[in-house]
C-alpha positions as CSV (number, residue, x, y, z in Angstrom):
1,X,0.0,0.0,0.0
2,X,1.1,3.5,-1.0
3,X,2.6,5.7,2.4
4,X,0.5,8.7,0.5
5,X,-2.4,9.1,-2.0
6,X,-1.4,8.9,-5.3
7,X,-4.0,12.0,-6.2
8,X,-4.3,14.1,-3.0
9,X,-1.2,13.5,-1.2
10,X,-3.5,12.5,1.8
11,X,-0.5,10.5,4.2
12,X,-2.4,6.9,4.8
13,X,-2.4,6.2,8.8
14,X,-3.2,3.3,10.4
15,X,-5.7,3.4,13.5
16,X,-5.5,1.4,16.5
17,X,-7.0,-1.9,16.2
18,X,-7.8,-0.9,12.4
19,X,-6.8,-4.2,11.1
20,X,-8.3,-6.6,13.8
21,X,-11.2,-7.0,11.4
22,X,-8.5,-7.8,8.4
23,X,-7.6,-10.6,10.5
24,X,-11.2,-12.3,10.6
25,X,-11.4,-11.6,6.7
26,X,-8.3,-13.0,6.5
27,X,-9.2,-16.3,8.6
28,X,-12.3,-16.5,5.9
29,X,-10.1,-16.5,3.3
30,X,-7.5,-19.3,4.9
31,X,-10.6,-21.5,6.1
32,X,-12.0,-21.8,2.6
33,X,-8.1,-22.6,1.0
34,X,-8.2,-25.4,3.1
35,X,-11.4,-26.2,2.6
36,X,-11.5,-26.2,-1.3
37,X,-8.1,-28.0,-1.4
38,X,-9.6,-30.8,1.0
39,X,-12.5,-31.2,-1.4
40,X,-9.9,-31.2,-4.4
41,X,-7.8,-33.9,-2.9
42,X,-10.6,-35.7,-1.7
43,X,-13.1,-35.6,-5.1
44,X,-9.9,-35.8,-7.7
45,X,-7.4,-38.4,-5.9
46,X,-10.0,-40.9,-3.8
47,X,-9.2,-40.0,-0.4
48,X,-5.6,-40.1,0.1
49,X,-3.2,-39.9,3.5
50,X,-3.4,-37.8,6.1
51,X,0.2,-36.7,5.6
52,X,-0.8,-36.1,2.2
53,X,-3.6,-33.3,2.9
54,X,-1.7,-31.6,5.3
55,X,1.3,-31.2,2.9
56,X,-0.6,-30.2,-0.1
57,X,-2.7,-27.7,2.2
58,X,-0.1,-26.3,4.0
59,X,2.1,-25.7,0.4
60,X,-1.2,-24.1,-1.1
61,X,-1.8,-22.2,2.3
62,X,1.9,-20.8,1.6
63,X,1.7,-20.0,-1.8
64,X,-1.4,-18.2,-1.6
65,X,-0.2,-15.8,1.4
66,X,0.5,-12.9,-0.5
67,X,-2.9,-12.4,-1.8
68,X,-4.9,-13.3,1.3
69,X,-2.1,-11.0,3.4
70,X,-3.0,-8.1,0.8
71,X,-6.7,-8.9,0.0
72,X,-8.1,-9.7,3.4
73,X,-6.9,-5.4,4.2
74,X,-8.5,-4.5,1.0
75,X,-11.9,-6.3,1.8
76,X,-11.9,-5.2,4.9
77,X,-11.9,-1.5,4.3
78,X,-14.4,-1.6,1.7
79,X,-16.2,-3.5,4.2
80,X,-15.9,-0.8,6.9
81,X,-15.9,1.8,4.6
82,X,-18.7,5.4,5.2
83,X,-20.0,7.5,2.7
């Protein structure tokens, strides 16, 4: 996210507890990764290992951190956001 506006030069600041809310978007977000990989693994491979659904879900948990990190703040502002 930009320090300033872009347009207005408007300096962004963060208030306390502002992103406590990002968090539960953001534990939305992680609950339904794990949830549509679990159905993946379990519809498209017949029920494998344990070992094998906490690997793949932990590896698609990782690589999709950067967009829940960024998208879960984003949501959550529009969410919050006042006319």
């Amino acid at each position: 996210m930009h320090a300033n506006c872009p347009n207005c030069n408007l300096r962004y600041e963060k208030e306390p507890g502002n992103f406590y809310g990002a968090m539960y978007v953001s534990y939305g977000f992680s609950t339904a990764i794990f949830l549509i990989t679990a159905f993946i693994l379990y519809y498209v491979f017949d029920d494998p290992e344990l070992n094998v659904y906490l690997i793949s879900i932990l590896v698609v948990a990782a690589v999709l951190f950067p967009f829940n990190f960024r998208y879960s703040r984003v949501i959550f502002l529009y969410l919050i956001w006042k006319s």
